[in-house]
N, C-alpha and C positions, 0 to 999 in steps of 0.2 A: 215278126216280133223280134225286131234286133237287140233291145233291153234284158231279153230273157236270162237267165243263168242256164249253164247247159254243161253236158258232160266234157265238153271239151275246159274250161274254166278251170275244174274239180282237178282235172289231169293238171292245170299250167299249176295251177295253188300250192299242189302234192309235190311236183317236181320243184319248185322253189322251195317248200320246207325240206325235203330230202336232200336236194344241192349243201343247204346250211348245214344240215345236220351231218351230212361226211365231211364241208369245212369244218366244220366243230371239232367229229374226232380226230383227224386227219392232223387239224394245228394246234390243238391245246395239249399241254405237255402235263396239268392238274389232272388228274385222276374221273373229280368230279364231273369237268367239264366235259370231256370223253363221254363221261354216263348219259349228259344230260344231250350231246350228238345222236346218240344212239337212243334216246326216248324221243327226239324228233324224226329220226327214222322211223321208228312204230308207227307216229301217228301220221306220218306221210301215209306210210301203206294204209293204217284207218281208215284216210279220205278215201285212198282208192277202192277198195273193200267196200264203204261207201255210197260211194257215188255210182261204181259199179252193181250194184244193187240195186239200186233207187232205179240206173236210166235200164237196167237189161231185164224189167219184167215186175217188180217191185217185190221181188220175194225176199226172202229171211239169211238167204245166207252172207250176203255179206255182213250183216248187220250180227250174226252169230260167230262168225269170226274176228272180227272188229271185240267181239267180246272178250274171245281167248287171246287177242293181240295186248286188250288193256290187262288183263291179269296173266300174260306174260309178265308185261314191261314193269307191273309192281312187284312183280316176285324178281324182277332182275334187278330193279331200283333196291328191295330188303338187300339180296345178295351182295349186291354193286356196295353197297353203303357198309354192310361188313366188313369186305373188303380191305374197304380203303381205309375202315377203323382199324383192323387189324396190319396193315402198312404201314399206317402213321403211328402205332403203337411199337412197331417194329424199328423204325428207322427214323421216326419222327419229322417225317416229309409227307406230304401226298403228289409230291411232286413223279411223274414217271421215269424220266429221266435218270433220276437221281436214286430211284433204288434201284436201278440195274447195275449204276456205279458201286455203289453202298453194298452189295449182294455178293461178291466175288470178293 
């Protein structure tokens, strides 16, 4: 069955969202966009967590951590978003760059 989906697919999927999401934080200097690198990070590992579960026996854990990985990433998404409210309240940029200048 060459058509199938398989765990090796889940792994290429994961590894492509994760690549993007460290380009993301890696080259955006926005605050936001950084955030939003690093929730495609989460949901790389999701898949893995995932799919690792499904092919290694069908039990619960991955799917139980894939849990606390999503309400992670929202309680870091509230935080992340304070943050950057409180930055641009400060310095009235969200730029990163530009409050490390601004700060000294």
């Amino acid at each position: 069955m060459s058509g199938a989906v398989g765990l090796d697919h889940y792994l290429v999927l994961s590894l492509i969202i994760f690549t993007l999401g460290m380009f993301t934080v890696l080259t955006r200097r926005n605050a936001i966009g950084i955030l939003m690198g690093v929730e495609l990070i989460l949901n790389s590992a999701n898949i893995n967590y995932l799919a690792f579960a499904y092919y290694g026996g069908a039990r619960y854990d991955g799917q139980i951590f894939a849990i606390f990985v999503i309400m992670l990433a929202a309680a870091e998404a509230v935080i992340g978003l304070a943050v950057v409210l409180a930055i641009y309240q400060n310095f009235r940029t969200i730029d990163v760059g530009a409050t490390e200048n601004l700060s000294g």
